[in-house]
C-alpha positions, 0 to 999 in steps of 0.5 A: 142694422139690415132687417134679416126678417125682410129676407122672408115672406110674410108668416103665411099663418098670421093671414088664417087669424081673421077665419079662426075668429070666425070658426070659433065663433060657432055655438059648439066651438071651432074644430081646428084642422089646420096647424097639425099639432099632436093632440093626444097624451105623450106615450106615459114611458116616454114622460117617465123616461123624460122624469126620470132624467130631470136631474142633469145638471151639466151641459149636453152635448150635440152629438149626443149620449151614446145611448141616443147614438146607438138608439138612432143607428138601431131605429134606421136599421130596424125601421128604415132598412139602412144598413152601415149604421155608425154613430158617424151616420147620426145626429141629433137636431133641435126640432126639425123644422130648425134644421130645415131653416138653418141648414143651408146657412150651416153648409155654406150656401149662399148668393150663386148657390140654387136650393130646390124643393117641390113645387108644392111643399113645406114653406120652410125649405124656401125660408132656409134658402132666403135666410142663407141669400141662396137662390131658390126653385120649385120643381115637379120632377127633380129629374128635369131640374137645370143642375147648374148651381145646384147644391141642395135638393130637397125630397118630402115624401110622404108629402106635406100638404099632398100625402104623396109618396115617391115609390123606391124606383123614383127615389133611387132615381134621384139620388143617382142623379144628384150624385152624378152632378155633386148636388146634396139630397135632403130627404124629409121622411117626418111622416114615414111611419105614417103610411095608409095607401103606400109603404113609404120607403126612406132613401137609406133604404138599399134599395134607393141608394145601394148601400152607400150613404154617400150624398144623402141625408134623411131627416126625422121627427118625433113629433108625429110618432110619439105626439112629442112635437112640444119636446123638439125632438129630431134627427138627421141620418146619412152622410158621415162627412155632412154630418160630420160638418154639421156636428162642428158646426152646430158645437160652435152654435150651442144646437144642443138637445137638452139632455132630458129630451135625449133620454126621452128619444132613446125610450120612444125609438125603442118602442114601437107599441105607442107607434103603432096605437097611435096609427090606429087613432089617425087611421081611424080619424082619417076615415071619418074625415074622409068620408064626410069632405066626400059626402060635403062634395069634396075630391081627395087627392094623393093623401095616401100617407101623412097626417092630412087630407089634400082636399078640393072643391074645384074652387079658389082655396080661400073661399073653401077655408071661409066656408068651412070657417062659418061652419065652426072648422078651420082647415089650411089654404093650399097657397101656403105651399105654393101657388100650385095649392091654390084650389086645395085646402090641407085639412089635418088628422090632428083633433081630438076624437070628440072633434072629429066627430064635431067636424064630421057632423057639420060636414054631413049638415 
């Protein structure tokens, strides 16, 4: 049987083990900034809601109970600005980073068909076009892309690794763009609410597509929010007849949210309190971050949004990871997300506060 593995890049974390064993060789342990896994407690609501649904037995479904279908349209309504909402508009995923992969398989696309992402993004977007024999390309402005071909064109804003955010006006003119040409806009709006320099605005927003959900799909994660990363929690929203197509499908395909995780999502898209503690926690981690890379010699790029710090010294991006690595913390290299990364290092928020101050204290020497 062919090896569908050969179709995809090397694991880029597989080649950071070598500089982890390094970082943790330090007498006060190794500071972990790379992966950007949550660290802090799931919000007590959300696990009893979770408890609390423990006895189900029977299958869920894909789509979702009606209280998670009317959670998700509530939340896009009240936190995104969309309007129009039905439970057609909605559907829930098992993590986002599997919809990411999976997607253009799901949809169709293959050998002729082009799928594009920014020239510095999640490697994922590219694993979902190789799985899919898709062609790829890595664009700065999607405005300038060729749209022969083109079938998916992907959006990150806030970014990862950079933190950048696309204004409304860049964002309404993409959508515009793609839909004159028939290409599918794929917006990743993962770190939306965590906007620290810039309000980060979803394409659902009126003012990015006018009212209308036509061509447009915008993909969300409580991982980050609510610290449920190990729940798999998710969701897409936008276009009733992707969706539509998605939900047949993904029924065929048994991608169903287990049904205690769906009652656990209504909970936490209803509270905003947890939210909102959980941004003070980061802000105030970012700070102390930020200030110790500068104090180190360090320049900070974008980052006006997201869990990270895009962070350089002018220098080939391995040889920042071992420096930092000898110094007990280990940070992401920018070439896991593209060759345009290679003098830039993502150094995340997510470390416990006692960590922090570790990596801080080092930083500063």
């Amino acid at each position: 049987m062919p090896s569908v593995s050969d179709r995809l890049p090397t694991f880029p974390w597989d080649r950071l083990e070598p500089y982890k064993t390094t970082a943790a060789r330090h007498p006060d342990g190794i500071v972990d900034l790379s992966v950007g896994t949550p660290v802090d407690p799931v919000p007590p609501l959300i696990r009893q809601a979770l408890t609390e649904a423990a006895d189900t037995p029977g299958y869920p479904t894909v789509w979702g109970t009606r209280e998670l279908r009317d959670a998700l349209t509530g939340w896009c309504e009240r936190r995104l600005g969309a309007r129009g909402m039905t439970e057609r508009n909605v559907l829930p995923v098992v993590g986002s980073k599997e919809l990411v992969a999976w997607l253009p398989t799901q949809l169709g696309l293959g050998p002729g068909d082009r799928v594009a992402f920014p020239r510095l993004a999640y490697p994922t977007y590219e694993v979902g076009a190789r799985l899919a024999r898709a062609e790829y390309v890595a664009y700065d402005d999607p405005l300038e892309l060729d749209p022969a071909g083109l079938k998916l064109l992907w959006l990150n804003s806030p970014s990862n690794p950079t933190g950048q955010v696309l204004p409304a006006e860049k964002l309404r003119a993409v959508v515009a763009w793609a839909r004159e040409r028939g290409v599918l806009v794929l917006s990743d709006e993962c770190y939306l609410e965590l906007g620290w320099e810039a309000d980060p605005v979803s394409v659902l927003h009126p003012d990015v597509c006018g009212g209308s959900h036509e061509g447009i799909v915008a993909v969300h994660s409580l991982s980050k929010r609510s610290n449920l990363a190990g729940y798999r929690a998710a969701f897409i929203a936008g276009d009733a007849a992707v969706l539509g197509e998605l939900l047949q499908i993904r029924k065929h395909g048994g991608m169903m949210t287990p049904a205690p995780v769906q009652a656990a999502t209504v909970v936490a898209l209803g509270d905003d309190t947890h939210v909102a503690a959980q941004r003070d926690r980061y802000r105030a981690r970012r700070a102390a971050l930020r200030g110790a890379l500068e104090a180190a010699g360090f320049r900070i790029e974008h980052s006006e949004a997201s869990l990270y710090l895009w962070a350089t010294r002018d220098e080939s991006c391995w040889k920042t990871v071992g420096g930092l690595a000898d110094q007990g913390i280990l940070v992401a290299p920018g070439d896991f997300y593209g060759p345009a990364g290679e003098s830039h290092v993502r150094v995340a928020l997510t470390a416990t506060d006692e960590r922090v101050n570790a990596a801080v204290s080092r930083l500063k020497g």
